[in-house]
C-alpha positions as MATLAB code, in Angstrom:
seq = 'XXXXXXXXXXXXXXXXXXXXXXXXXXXXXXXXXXXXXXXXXXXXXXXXXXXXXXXXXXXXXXXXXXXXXXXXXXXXX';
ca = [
     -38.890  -29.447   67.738;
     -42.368  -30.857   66.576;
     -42.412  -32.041   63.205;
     -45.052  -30.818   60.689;
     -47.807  -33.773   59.452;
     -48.336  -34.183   56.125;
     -51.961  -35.880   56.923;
     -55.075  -34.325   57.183;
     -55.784  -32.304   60.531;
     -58.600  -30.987   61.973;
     -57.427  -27.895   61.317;
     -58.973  -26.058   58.154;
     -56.372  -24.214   55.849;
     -57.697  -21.168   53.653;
     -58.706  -21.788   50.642;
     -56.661  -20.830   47.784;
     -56.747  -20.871   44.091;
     -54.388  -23.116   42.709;
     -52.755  -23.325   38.756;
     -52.094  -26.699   37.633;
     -49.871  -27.239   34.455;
     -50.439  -30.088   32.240;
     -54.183  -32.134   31.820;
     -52.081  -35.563   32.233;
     -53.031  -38.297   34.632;
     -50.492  -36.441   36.926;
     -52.186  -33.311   37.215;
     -55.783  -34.831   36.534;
     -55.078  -36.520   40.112;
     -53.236  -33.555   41.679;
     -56.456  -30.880   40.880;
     -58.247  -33.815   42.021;
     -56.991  -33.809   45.519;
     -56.769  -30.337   45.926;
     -60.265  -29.925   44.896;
     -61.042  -32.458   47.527;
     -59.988  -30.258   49.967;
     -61.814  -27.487   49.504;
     -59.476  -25.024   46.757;
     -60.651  -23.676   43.666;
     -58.457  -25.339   40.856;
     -57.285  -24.127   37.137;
     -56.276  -26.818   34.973;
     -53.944  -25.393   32.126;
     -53.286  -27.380   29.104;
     -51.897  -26.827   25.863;
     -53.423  -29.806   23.826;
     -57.049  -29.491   23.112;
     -58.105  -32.522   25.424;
     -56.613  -34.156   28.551;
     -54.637  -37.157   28.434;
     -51.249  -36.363   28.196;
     -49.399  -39.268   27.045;
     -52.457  -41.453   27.410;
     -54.367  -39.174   25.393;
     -54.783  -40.791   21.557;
     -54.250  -38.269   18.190;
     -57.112  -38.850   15.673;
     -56.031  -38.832   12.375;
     -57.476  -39.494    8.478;
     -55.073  -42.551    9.066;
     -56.536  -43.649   12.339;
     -55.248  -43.439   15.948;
     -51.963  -42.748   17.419;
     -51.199  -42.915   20.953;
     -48.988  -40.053   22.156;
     -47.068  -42.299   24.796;
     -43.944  -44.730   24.684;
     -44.744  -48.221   23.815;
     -42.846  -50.525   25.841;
     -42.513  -53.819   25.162;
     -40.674  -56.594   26.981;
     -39.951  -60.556   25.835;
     -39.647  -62.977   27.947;
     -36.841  -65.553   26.583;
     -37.467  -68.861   28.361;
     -33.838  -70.304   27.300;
];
């Protein structure tokens, strides 16, 4: 039984609309792609910009990244 590629062929598939949920760098890069090869693409999100967790909150206070900090420390002992 022949296995199915997951690379590019020379065949050309039909273009389809495609729905992608969520404006982060995930599905930035995944409408990306699919755009790339040929489909229409929706981008649905529910903030009012892209971003996701990279995406910073203005406030009268200043600015607030949305994502988990992470911090490491290094103890030399």
């Amino acid at each position: 039984m022949k296995k199915k590629s997951r690379t590019a062929s020379s065949e050309t598939p039909a273009q389809r609309h495609i729905a992608v949920v969520g404006a982060g760098i995930a599905g930035i890069a995944c409408a990306r792609t699919l755009a790339q090869a040929g489909h229409q693409v929706t981008v649905f999100e529910k903030n009012h910009g892209a971003g996701g967790r990279m995406a910073t909150l203005d406030t009268e206070y200043g600015g607030f990244d949305h994502g988990t900090q992470y911090f490491t420390v290094r103890d030399t002992r």
